[in-house]
Each structure stands twice: as C-alpha cells, then as structure tokens.
N, C-alpha and C positions, 0 to 999 in steps of 0.2 A: 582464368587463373592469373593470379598476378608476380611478375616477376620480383623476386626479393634483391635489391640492391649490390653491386658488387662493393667487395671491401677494397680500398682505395690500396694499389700495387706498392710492394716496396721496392728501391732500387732494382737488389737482384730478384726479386720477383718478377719484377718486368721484364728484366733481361730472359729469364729460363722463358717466359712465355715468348718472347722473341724465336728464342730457340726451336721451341718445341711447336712453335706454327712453321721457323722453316727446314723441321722435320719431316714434317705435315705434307708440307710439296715433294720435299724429296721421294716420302712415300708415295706420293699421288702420281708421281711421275714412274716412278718404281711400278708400279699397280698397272699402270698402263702402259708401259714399254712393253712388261714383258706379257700382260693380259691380250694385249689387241696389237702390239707390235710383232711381237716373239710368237706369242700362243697359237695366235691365227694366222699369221703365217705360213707358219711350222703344219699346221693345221690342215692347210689348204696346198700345199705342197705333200703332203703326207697323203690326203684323197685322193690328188691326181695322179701321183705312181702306185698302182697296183702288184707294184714288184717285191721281193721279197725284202729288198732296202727302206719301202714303205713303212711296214711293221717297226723299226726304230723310227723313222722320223712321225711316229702316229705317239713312239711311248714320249718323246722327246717334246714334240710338242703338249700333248698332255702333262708335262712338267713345268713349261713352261705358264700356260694357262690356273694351274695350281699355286704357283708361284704367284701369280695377276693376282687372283682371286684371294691367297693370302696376304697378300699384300692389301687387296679393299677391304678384306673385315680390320687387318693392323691400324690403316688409316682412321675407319670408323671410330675400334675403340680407342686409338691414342685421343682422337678429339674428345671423344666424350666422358673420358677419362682421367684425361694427364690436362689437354688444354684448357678444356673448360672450366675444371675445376682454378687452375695455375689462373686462367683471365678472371675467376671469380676471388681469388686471392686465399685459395683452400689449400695452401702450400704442402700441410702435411698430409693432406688428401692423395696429393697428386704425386708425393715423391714415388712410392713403391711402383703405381702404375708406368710411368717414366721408366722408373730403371729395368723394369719387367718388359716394356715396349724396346728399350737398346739390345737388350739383351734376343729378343726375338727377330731384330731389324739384323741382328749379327749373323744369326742363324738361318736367315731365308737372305744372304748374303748384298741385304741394304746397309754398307759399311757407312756411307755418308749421315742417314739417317742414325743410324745409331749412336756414332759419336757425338753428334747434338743433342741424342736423348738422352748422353749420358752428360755430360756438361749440364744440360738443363738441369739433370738429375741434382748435381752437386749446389748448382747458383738455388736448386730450392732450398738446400739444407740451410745455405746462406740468407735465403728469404725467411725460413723459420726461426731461424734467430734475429732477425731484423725485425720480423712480427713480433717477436714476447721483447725485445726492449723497447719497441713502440708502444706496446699493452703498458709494461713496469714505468713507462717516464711516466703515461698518461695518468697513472693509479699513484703517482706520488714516489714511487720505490726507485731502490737507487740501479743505477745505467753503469756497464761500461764494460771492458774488456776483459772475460773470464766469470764475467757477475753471469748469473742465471736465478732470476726470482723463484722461489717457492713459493707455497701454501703456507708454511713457519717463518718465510724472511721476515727479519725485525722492522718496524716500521723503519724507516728514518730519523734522524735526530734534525725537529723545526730549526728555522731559521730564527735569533730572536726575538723577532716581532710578530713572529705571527699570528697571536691573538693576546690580547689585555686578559692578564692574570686578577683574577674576581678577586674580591676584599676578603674572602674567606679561605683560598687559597691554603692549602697544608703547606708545612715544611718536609723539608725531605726527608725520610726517616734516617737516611744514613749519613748527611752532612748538617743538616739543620736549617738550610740556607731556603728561603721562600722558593716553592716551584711556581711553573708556568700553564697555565691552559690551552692544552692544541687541540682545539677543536676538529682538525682530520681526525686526529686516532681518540677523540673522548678520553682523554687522560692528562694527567698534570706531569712536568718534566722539569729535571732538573738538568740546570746549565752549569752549574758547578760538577756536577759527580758523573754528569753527559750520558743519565738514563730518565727511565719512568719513574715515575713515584708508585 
C-alpha cells in the first residue's frame, strides 16, 4: 500500500509539530517514570511487607502503574492522532485531538506535556489559517489580514494586461467603454467601472 505524500508544513505548522513531538517525550517519559519507576517499585515493595501497611502501598502502587499505563495508550493516541496528522499537514484534523490530549495530560497530572499540547493546540489554528491563504494566493484570490476566502468571494479585479481583449469584445453595459478578456475567470471586465461585464 502506497504511502500518499505529505502536504508541505507551514510556518506554525511546523512549529505545533515541533511541539507536539516534544510532548510526545514528555509523555513517554511520564509513562515510564511512573509505569516501571513508581509502579513497580511500589509494587515490589508492597509484596515484600505482608503487614497491614502493605495493603496501602499495594493500592498506591496500583495507581501508580495505572497512571504508566495511561500514560502509554495517551502517547499512542497523541501520535496517531494529533502528530501524525500535524506532520502530514492535516491541521484541522489534528487541532481537537491536541486540545483533548492537554486536556487529559492535565488530568493524569502530566502539566509539562500538556502545556505544549496546548500551545501546539493554538500555533495549529495559526497553521489553518496560513493553509487557506496559501490555497486563496495559489487559486488567484485576494490574501491578507482579516481576509478569509469563501465559496462567493468575488474573483479579483486582472491586472491590465492580462490577456488581449478579442476584436469583438462588448462594451460595458454600464459605462460604454471597451472591456477586457480574463481568461482566469472566462468573462469580460471593465477598467473603467472596475467590475465584470
């Protein structure tokens, strides 16, 4: 099966992926402190006193190992998730899982992780707006700050020259004056009255 190409990162796109790989560690290390550091420990400490103070450090340890163990499936799904999509350039994919993943990291008290999933969270919204004025430059449509393309946005008004108005060419119905042939949008334009005919 063949892998389909990733879409080439934007600024903060790259950055939240940055992010959210070294969330990734943070959890991975999270996962294993408390899995195999804290759990089994606690664990093995907890076996060897058969006293009544055992019975806590058997619950204590089993929290700890819970703790591990939420921590590896967190890891899993933040990669296959949030990362993978973010390194495939699927920004609006991957924001909700992100913020769903800080939000979890807060709660099974991985504060470091979380904060990076949530930064990541934000630099994605930043990426998906950097995505749709990359799409609108590419398609012709106008760019810039507070602009957001639709499905209705009005073409552009050509530069121009940008294509030789035919010998048959109409006038403009509203000024009179010869229009122009843009061939992007198949329609004649007028430079005088600076619309379509």
């Amino acid at each position: 099966m063949g892998m389909t190409p990733a879409k080439p990162l934007t600024p903060s796109g790259g950055t939240a992926k940055t992010l959210i790989l070294v969330g990734l560690i943070f959890q991975a290390i999270f996962a294993l402190v408390f899995f195999f550091g804290l759990g089994l420990l606690s664990l093995a400490v907890a076996l060897a006193a058969f006293t009544g103070a055992g019975a806590g450090a058997v619950v204590l340890a089993g929290t700890f190992l819970v703790l591990g163990l939420i921590g590896f499936i967190l890891l899993y799904l933040a990669y296959s998730m949030s990362y993978r999509r973010t390194r495939n350039g699927e920004y609006q994919a991957a924001r909700t899982p992100t913020l769903i993943f800080a939000i979890l990291s807060f709660l099974t008290v991985n504060i470091i992780a979380g904060i990076l999933y949530i930064i990541g969270y934000v630099k994605l919204g930043d990426a998906v707006r950097e995505q749709t004025q990359q799409a609108a430059a590419a398609s012709g449509m106008p760019t810039g700050i507070g602009y957001t393309p639709t499905a209705s946005s009005p073409p552009m008004a050509p530069s121009p020259g940008a294509a030789p108005s035919p010998a048959t060419a109409p006038n403009c119905p509203k000024c009179g004056q010869p229009t122009t042939w843009v061939a992007q949008y198949q329609r004649y334009y007028c430079y005088s009255c600076s619309q379509y005919a």
